[in-house]
C-alpha positions as CSV (number, residue, x, y, z in Angstrom):
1,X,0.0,0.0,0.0
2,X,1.3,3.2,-1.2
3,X,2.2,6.0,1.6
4,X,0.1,9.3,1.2
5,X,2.5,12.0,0.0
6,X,3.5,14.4,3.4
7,X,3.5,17.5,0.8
8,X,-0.5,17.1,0.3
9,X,-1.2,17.2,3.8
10,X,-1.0,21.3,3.8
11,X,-2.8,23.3,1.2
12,X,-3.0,27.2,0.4
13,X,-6.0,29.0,-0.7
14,X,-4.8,32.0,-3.2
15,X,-6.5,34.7,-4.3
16,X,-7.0,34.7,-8.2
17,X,-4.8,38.0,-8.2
18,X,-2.0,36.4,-6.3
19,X,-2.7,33.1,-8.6
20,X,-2.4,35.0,-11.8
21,X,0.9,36.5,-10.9
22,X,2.3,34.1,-10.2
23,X,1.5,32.2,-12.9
24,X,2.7,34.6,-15.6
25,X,5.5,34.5,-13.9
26,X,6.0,31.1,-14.4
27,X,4.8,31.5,-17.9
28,X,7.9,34.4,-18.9
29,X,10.4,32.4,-17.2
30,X,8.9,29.1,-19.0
31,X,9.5,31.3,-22.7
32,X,13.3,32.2,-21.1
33,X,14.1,28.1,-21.2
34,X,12.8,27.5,-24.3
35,X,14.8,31.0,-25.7
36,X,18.2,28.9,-23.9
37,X,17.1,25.9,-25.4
38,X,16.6,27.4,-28.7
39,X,19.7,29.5,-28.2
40,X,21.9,25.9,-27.8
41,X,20.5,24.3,-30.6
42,X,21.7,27.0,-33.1
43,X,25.1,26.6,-31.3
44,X,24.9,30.0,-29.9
45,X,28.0,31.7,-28.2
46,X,28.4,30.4,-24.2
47,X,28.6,33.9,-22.8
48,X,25.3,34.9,-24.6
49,X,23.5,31.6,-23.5
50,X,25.4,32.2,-19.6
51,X,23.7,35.8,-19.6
52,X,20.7,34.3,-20.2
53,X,20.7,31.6,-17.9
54,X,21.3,34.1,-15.3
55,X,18.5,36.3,-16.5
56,X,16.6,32.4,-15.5
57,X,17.9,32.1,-12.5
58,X,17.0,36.2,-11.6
59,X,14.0,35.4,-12.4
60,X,13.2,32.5,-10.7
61,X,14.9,33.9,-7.6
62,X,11.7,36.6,-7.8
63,X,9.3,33.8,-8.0
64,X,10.6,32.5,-4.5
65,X,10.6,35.7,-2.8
66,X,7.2,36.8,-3.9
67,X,6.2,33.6,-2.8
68,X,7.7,33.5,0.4
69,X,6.4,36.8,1.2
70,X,2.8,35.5,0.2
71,X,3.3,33.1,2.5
72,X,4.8,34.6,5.5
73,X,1.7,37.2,4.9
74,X,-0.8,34.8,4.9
75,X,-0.1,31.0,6.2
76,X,2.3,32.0,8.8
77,X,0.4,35.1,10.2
78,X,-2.4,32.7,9.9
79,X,-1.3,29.6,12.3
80,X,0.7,31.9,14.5
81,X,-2.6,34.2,15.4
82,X,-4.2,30.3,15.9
83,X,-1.3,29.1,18.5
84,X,0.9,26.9,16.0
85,X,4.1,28.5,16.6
86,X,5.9,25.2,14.6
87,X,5.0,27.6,11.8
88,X,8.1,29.0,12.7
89,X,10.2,26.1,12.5
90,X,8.9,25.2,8.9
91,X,9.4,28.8,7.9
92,X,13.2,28.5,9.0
93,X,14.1,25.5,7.4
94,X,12.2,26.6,4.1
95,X,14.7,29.8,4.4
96,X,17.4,28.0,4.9
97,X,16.9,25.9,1.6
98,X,16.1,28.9,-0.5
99,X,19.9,29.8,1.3
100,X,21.4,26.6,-0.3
């Protein structure tokens, strides 16, 4: 018998603003990989397809923090007003492997 999956214990409720932004986020940084991937099968120059990897990893580095903001906002406010200070344990090891 299969084990349920820890990560679908806990669920977040977004706002369709929030949802949307996140999303096209996701979407432009989607179009970036395929512009790299493009980029290395017409054998472009390393330093042109390094900028642009950077420009991925900028970019998804922007995802995180608007999504670690949404959640400190939100989820930990949340369980922290309801007594669930291990909130604050999670939150701290989720920084620490953004840190990595």
């Amino acid at each position: 018998m299969k084990e349920k999956c820890e990560c679908s214990a806990k669920k977040t409720e977004r706002t369709a603003e929030e949802y949307k932004r996140l999303v096209n986020r996701l979407n432009r940084i989607e179009g970036q990989i395929r512009g790299i991937k493009k980029m290395l099968e017409a054998n472009a120059y390393c330093p042109e397809i390094l900028t642009q990897s950077a420009a991925v990893t900028a970019a998804m580095n922007s995802f995180s923090k608007e999504l670690l903001s949404n959640h400190i906002h939100s989820c930990v406010v949340r369980d922290i007003k309801q007594g669930d200070e291990e909130v604050v344990d999670e939150l701290v090891a989720t920084i620490y492997k953004l840190m990595k």
